[in-house]
The first five atom37 places (N, CA, C, CB, O) and aatype in JSON, in Angstrom:
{
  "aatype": [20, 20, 20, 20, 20, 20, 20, 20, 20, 20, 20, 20, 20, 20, 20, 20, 20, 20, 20, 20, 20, 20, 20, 20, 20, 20, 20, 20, 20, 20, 20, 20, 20, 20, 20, 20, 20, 20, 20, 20, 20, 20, 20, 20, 20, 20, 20, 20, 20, 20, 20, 20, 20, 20, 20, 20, 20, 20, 20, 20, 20, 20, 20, 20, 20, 20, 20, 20, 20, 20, 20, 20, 20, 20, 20, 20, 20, 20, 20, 20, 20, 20, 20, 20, 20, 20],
  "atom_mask": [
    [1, 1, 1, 1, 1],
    [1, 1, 1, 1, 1],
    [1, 1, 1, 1, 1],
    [1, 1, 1, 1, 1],
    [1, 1, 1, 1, 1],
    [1, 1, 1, 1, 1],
    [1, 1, 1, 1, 1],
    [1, 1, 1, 1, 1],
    [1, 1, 1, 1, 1],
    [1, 1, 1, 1, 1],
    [1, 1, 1, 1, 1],
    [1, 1, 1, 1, 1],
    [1, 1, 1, 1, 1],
    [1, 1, 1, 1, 1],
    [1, 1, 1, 1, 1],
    [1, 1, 1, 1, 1],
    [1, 1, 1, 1, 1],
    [1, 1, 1, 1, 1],
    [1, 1, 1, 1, 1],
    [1, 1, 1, 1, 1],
    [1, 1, 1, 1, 1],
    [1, 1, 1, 1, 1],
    [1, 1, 1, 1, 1],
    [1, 1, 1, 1, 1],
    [1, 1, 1, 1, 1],
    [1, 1, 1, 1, 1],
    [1, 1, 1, 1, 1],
    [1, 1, 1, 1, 1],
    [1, 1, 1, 1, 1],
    [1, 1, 1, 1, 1],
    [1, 1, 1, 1, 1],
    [1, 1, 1, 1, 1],
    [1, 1, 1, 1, 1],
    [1, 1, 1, 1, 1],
    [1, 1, 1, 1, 1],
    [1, 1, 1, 1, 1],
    [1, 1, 1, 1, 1],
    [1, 1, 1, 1, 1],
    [1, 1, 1, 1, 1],
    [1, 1, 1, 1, 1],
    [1, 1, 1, 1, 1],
    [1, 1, 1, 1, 1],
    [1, 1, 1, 1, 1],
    [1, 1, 1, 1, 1],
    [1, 1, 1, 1, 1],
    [1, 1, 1, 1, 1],
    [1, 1, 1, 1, 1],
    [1, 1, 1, 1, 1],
    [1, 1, 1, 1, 1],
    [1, 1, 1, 1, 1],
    [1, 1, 1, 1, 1],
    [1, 1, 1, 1, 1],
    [1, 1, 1, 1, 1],
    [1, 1, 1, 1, 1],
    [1, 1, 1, 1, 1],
    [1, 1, 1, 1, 1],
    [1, 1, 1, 1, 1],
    [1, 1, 1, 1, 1],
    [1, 1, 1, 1, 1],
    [1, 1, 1, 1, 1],
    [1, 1, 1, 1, 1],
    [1, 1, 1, 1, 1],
    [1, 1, 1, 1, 1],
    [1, 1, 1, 1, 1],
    [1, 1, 1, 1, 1],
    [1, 1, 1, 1, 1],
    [1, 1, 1, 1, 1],
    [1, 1, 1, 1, 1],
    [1, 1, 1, 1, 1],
    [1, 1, 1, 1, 1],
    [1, 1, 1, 1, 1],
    [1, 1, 1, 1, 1],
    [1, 1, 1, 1, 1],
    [1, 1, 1, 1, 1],
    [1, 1, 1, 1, 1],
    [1, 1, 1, 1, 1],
    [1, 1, 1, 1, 1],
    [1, 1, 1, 1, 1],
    [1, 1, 1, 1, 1],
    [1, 1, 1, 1, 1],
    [1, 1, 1, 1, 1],
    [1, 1, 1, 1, 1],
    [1, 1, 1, 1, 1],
    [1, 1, 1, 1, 1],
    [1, 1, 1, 1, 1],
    [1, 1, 1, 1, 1]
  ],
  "atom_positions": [
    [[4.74, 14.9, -12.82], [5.46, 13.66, -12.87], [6.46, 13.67, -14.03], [4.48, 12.48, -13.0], [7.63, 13.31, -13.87]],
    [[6.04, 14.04, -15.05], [7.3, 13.89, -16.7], [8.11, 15.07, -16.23], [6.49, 14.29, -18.83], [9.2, 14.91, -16.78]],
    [[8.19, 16.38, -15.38], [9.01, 17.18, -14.97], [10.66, 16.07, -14.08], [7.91, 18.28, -13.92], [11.85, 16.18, -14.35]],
    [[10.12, 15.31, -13.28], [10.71, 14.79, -12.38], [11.54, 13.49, -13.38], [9.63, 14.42, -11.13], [12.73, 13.2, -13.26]],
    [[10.62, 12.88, -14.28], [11.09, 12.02, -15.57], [12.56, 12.67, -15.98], [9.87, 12.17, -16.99], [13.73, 12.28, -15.87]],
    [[11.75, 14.15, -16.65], [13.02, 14.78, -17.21], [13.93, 14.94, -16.23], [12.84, 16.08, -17.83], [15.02, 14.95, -16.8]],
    [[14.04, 15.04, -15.37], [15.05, 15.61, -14.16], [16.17, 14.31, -14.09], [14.08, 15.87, -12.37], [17.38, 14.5, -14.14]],
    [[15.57, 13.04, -13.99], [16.42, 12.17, -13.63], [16.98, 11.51, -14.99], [15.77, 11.23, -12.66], [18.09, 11.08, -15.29]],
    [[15.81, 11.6, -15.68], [16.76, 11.18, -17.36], [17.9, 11.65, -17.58], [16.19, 11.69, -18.74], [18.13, 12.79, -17.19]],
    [[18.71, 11.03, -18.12], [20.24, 11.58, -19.13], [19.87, 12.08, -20.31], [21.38, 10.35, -19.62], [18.96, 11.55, -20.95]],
    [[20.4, 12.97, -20.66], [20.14, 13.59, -22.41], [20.57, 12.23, -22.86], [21.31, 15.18, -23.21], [21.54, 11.6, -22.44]],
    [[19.49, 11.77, -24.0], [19.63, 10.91, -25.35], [18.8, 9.53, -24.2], [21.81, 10.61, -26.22], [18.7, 8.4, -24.67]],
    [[18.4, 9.77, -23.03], [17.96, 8.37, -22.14], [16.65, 8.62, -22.67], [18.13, 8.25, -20.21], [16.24, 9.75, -22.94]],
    [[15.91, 7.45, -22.83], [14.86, 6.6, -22.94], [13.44, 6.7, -22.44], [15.27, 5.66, -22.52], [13.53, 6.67, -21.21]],
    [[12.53, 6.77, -22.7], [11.29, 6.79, -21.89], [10.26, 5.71, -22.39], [10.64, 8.23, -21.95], [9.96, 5.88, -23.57]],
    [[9.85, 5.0, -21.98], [9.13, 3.97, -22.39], [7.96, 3.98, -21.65], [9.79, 2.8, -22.32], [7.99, 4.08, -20.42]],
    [[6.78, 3.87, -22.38], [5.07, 4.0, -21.9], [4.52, 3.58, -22.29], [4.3, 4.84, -21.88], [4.5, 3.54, -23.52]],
    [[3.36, 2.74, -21.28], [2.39, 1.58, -21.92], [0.92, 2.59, -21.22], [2.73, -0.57, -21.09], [0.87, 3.03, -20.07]],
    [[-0.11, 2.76, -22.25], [-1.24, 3.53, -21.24], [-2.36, 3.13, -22.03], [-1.16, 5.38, -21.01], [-2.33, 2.7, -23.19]],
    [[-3.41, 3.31, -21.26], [-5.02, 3.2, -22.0], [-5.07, 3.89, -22.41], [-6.24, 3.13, -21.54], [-4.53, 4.84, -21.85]],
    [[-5.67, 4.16, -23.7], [-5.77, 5.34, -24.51], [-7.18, 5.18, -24.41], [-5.06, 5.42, -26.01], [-7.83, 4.21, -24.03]],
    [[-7.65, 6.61, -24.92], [-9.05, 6.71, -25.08], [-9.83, 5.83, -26.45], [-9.25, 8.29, -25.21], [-9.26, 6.07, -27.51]],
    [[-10.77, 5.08, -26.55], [-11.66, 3.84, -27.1], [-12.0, 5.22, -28.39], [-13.34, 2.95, -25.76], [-12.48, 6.35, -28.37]],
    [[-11.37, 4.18, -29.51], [-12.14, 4.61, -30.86], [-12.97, 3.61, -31.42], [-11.2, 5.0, -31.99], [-13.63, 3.79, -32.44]],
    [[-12.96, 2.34, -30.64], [-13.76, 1.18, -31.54], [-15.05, 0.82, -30.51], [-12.63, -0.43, -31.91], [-15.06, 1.34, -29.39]],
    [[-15.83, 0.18, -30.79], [-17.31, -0.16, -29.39], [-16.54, -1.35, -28.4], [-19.36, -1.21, -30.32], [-16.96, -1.93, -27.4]],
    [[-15.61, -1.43, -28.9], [-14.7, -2.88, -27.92], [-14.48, -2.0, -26.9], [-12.95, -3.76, -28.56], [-15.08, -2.13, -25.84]],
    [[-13.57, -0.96, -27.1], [-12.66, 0.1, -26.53], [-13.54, 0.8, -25.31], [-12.2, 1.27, -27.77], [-13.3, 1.04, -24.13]],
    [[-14.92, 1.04, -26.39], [-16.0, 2.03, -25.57], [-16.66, 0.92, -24.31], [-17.51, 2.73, -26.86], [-16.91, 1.26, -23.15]],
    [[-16.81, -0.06, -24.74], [-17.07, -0.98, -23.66], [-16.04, -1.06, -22.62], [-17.27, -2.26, -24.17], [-16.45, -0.89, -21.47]],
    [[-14.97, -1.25, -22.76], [-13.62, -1.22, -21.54], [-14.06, -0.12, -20.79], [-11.85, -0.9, -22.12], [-14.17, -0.23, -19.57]],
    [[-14.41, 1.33, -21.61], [-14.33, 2.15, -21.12], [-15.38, 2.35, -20.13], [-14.13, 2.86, -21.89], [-14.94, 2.77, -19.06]],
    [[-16.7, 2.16, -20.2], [-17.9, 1.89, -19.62], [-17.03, 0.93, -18.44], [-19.18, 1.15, -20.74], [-16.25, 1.39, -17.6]],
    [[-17.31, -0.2, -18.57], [-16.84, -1.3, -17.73], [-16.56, -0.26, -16.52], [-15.44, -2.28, -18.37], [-17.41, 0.03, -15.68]],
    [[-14.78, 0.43, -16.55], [-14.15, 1.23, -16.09], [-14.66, 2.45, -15.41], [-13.52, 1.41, -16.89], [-14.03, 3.24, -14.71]],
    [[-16.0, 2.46, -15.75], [-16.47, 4.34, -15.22], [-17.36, 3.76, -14.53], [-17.19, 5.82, -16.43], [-17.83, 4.53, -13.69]],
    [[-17.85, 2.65, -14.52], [-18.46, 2.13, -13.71], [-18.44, 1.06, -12.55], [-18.96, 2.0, -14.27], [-19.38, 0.69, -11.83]],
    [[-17.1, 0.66, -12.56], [-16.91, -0.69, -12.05], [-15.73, -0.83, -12.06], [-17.49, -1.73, -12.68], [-15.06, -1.72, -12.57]],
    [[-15.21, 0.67, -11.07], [-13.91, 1.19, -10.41], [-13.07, 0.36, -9.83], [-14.13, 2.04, -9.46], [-11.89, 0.52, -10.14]],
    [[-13.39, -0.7, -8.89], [-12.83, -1.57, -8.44], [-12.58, -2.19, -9.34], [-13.26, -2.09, -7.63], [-11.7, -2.91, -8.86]],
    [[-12.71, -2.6, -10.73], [-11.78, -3.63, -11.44], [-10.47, -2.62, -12.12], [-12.79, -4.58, -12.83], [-9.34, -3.07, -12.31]],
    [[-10.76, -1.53, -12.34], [-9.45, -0.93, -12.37], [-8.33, -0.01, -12.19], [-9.39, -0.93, -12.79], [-7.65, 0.65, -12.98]],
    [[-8.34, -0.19, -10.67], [-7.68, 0.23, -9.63], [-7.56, 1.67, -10.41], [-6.3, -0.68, -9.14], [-6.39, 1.86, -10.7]],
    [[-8.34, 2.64, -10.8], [-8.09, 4.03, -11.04], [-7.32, 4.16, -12.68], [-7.06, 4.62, -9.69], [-6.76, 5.12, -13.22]],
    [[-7.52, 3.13, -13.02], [-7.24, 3.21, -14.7], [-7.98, 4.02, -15.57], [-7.43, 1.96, -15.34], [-9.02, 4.07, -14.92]],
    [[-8.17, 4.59, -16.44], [-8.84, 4.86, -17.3], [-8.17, 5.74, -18.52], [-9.83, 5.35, -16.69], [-6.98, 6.02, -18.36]],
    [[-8.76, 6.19, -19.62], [-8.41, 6.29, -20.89], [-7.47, 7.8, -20.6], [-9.87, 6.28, -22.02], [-7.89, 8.62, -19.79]],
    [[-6.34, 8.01, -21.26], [-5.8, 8.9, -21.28], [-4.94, 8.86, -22.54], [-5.29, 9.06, -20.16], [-4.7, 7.76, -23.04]],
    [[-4.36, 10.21, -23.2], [-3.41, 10.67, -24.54], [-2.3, 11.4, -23.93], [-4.2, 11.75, -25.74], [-2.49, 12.6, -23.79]],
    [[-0.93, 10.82, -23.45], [0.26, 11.59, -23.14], [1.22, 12.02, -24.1], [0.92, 10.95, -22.3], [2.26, 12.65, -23.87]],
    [[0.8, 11.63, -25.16], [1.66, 12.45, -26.52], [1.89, 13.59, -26.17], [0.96, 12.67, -27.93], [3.05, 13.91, -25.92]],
    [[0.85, 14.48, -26.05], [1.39, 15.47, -26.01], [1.63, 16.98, -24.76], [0.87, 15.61, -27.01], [1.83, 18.19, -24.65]],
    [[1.34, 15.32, -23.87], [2.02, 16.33, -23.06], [3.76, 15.56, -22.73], [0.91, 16.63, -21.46], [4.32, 16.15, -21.8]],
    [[4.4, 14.67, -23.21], [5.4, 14.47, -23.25], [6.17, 15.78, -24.15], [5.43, 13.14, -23.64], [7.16, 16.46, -23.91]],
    [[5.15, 15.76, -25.34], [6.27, 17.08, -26.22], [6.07, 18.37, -25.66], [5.93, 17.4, -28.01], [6.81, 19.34, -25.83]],
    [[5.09, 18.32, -25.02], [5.28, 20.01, -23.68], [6.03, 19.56, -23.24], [4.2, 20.67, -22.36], [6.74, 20.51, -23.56]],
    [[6.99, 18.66, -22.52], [7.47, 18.49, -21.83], [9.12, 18.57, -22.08], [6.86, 17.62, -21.48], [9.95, 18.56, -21.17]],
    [[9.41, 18.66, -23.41], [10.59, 18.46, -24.22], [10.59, 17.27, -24.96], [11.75, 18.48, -23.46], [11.44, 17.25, -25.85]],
    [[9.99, 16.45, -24.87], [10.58, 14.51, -25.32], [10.32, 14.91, -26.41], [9.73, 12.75, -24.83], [9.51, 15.75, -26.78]],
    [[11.21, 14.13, -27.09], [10.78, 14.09, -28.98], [10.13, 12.51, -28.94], [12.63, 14.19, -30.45], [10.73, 11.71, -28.21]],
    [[9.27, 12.15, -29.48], [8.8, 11.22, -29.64], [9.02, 9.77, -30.67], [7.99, 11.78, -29.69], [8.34, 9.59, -31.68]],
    [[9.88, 9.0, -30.3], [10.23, 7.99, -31.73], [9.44, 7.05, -32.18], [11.37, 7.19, -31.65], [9.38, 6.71, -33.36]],
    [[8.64, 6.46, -31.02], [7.41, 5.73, -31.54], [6.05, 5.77, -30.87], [7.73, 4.4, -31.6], [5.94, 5.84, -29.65]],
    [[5.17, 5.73, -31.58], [3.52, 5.94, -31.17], [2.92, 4.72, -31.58], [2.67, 7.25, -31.96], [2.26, 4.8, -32.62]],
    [[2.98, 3.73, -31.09], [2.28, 2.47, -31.65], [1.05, 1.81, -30.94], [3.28, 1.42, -31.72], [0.96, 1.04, -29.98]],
    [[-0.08, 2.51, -31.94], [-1.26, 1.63, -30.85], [-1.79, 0.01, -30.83], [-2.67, 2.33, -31.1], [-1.21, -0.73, -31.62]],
    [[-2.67, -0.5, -30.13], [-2.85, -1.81, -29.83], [-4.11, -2.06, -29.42], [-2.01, -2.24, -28.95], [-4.77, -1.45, -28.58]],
    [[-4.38, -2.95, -30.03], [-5.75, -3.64, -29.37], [-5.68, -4.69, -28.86], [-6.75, -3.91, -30.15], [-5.18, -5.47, -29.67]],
    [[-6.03, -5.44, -27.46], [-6.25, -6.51, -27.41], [-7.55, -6.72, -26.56], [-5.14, -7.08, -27.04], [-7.69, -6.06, -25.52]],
    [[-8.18, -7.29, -26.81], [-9.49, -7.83, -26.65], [-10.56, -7.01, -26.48], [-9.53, -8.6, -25.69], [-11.58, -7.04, -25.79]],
    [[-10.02, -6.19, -27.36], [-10.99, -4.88, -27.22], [-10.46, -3.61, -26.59], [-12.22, -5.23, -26.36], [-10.9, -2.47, -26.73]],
    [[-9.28, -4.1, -25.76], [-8.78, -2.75, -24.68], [-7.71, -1.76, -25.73], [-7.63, -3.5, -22.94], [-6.69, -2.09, -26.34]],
    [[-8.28, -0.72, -25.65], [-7.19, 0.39, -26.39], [-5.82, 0.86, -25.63], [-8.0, 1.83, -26.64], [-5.71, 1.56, -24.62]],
    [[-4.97, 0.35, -26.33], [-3.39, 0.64, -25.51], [-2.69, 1.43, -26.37], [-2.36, -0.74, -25.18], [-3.07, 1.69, -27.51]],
    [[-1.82, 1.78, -25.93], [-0.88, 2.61, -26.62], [0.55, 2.61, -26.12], [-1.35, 3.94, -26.58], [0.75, 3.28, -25.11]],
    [[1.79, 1.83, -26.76], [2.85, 2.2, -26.39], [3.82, 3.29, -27.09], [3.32, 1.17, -26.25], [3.82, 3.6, -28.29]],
    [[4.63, 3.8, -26.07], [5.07, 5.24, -26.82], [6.68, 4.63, -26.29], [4.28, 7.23, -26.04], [7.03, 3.87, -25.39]],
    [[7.39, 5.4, -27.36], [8.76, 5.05, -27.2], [8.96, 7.04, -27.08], [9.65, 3.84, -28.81], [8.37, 7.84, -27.81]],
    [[9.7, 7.31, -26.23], [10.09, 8.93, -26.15], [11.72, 9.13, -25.81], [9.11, 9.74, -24.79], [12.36, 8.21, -25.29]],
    [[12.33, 10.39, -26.13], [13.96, 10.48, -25.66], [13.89, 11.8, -25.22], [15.26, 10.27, -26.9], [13.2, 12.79, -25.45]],
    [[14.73, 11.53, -24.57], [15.06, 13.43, -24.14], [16.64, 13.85, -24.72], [15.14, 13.77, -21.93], [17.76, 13.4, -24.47]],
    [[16.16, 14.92, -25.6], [17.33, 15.46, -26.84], [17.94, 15.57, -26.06], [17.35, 16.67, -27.84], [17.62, 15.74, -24.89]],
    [[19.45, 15.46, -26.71], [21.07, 15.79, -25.88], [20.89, 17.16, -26.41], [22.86, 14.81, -26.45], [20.32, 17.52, -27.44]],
    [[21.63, 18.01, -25.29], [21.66, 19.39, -25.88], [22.67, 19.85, -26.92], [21.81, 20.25, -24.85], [23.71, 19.29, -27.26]],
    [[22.22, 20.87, -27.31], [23.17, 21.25, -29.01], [24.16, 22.29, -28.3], [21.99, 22.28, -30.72], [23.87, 23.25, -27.58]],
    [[25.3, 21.85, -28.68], [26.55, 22.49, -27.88], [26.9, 23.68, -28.57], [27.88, 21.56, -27.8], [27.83, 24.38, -28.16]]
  ]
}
């Protein structure tokens, strides 16, 4: 999928990502439970880290900002795809 990202991006265009990250707090670990068990509440959600496979991917990364709300571990990532060096 970030192959096809890069494909249609413009050098210096934008990537913006909101994802569950994997639970470092017992709030988090509870979502996460909830989730491994009780599939139908989230339609195939669960904890994942795309940092770094965005920078396999080329993106340089400008922001990594995580989040809690009500316990749920989020993570938004701000990413670009470098203009090439002429």
């Amino acid at each position: 999928m970030l192959g096809e990202i890069w494909r249609v991006l413009e050098p210096a265009g934008v990537l913006f990502t909101v994802y569950m990250a994997p639970p470092c707090r017992s709030g988090g670990r509870l979502w996460a439970w909830i989730f491994d068990r009780l599939t139908f509440l989230s339609n195939g959600c669960y904890p994942v880290t795309i940092t770094t496979h965005l920078i396999q991917n080329g993106f340089r990364i400008l922001k990594d900002v995580p989040a809690i709300r009500l316990g749920f571990p989020a993570r938004y990532n701000v990413s670009e795809k470098p203009t090439p060096v002429a």
